[in-house]
C-alpha positions in Angstrom: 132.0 3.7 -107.3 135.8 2.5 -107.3 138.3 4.5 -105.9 141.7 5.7 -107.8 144.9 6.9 -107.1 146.2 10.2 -108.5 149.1 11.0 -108.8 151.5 13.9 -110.0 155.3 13.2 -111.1 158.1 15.7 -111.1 161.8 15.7 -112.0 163.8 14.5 -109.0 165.4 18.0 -108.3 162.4 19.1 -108.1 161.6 21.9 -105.5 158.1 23.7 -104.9 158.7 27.5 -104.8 155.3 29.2 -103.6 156.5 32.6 -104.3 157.8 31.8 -107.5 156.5 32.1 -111.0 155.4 28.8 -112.1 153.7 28.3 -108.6 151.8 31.9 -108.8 150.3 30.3 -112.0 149.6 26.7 -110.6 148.1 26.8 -106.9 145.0 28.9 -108.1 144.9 26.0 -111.2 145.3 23.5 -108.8 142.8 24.9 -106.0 139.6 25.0 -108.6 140.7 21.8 -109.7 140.1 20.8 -106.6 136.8 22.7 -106.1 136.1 21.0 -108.9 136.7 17.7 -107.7 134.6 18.4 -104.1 131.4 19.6 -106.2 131.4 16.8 -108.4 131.6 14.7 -105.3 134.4 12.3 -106.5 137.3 14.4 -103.8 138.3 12.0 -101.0 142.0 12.5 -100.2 144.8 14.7 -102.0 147.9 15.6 -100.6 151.3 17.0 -101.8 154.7 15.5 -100.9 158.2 16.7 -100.0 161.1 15.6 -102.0 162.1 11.5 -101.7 165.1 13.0 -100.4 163.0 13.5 -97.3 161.8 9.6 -97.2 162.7 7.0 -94.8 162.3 3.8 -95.9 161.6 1.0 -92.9 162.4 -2.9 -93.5 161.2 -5.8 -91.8 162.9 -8.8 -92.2 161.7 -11.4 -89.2 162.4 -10.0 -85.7 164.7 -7.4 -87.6 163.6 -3.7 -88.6 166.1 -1.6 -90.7 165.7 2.3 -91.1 167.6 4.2 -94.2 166.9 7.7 -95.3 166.4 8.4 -98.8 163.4 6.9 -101.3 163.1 3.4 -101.8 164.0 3.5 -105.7 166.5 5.6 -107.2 164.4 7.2 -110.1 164.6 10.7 -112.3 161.2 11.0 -111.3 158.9 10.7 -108.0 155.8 11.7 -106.7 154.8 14.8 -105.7 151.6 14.8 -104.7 148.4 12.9 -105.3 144.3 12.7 -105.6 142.4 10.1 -104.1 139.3 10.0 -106.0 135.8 8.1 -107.0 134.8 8.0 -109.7 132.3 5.0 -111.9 134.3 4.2 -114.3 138.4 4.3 -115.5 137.3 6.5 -118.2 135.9 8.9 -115.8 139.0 9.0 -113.8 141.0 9.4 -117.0 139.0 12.8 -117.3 140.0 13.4 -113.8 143.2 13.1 -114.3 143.6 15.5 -117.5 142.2 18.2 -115.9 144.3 17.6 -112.9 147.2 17.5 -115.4 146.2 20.8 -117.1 145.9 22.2 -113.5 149.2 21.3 -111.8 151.2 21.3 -115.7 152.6 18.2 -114.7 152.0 14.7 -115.8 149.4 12.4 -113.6 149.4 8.5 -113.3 146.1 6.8 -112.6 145.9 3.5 -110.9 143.0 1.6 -109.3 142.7 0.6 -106.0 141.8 -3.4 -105.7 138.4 -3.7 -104.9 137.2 -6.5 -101.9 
């Protein structure tokens, strides 16, 4: 089975309020999505992210290695969190990734990993 990437995209102010309203709603969406996901047997990896404001982004240039804080690209959007899962086919992933949209009301990118 091929493996794909995930992942969930917010507005760049973005800020995840657990005791808050929307997140009340979501986690419990989110949590049987992932149940979901585990009995199926396509769960490998998921994760959720802070803000790109808490990135550091390293550079290597030669002997050289450069530190900034801040994401890499300057973007209304960025990734919040992800799924890493397996699944046969892109069309089965595609499934995936509407419920996982319907789940965490936000929109979700798919992308294969390159295979060996």
């Amino acid at each position: 089975m091929a493996q794909y990437l995930l992942s969930v995209w917010h507005d760049d102010d973005y800020v995840v309020d657990f005791s808050g309203e929307d997140m009340q709603r979501i986690v419990p969406q989110v949590d049987t999505f992932n149940n979901d996901l585990q009995s199926a047997g396509a769960f490998v990896f998921a994760g959720g992210l802070h803000s790109a404001a808490s990135a550091t982004v390293v550079r290597a240039s030669g002997d050289d290695v450069s530190m900034t804080d801040g994401p890499f690209a300057e973007s209304k959007e960025q990734m919040g969190g992800f799924w890493v899962i397996e699944a046969p086919d892109l069309d089965a992933a595609l499934e995936w990734a509407r419920r996982g949209a319907a789940a965490c009301e936000g929109p979700v990118e798919v992308r294969p990993f390159e295979s060996e």
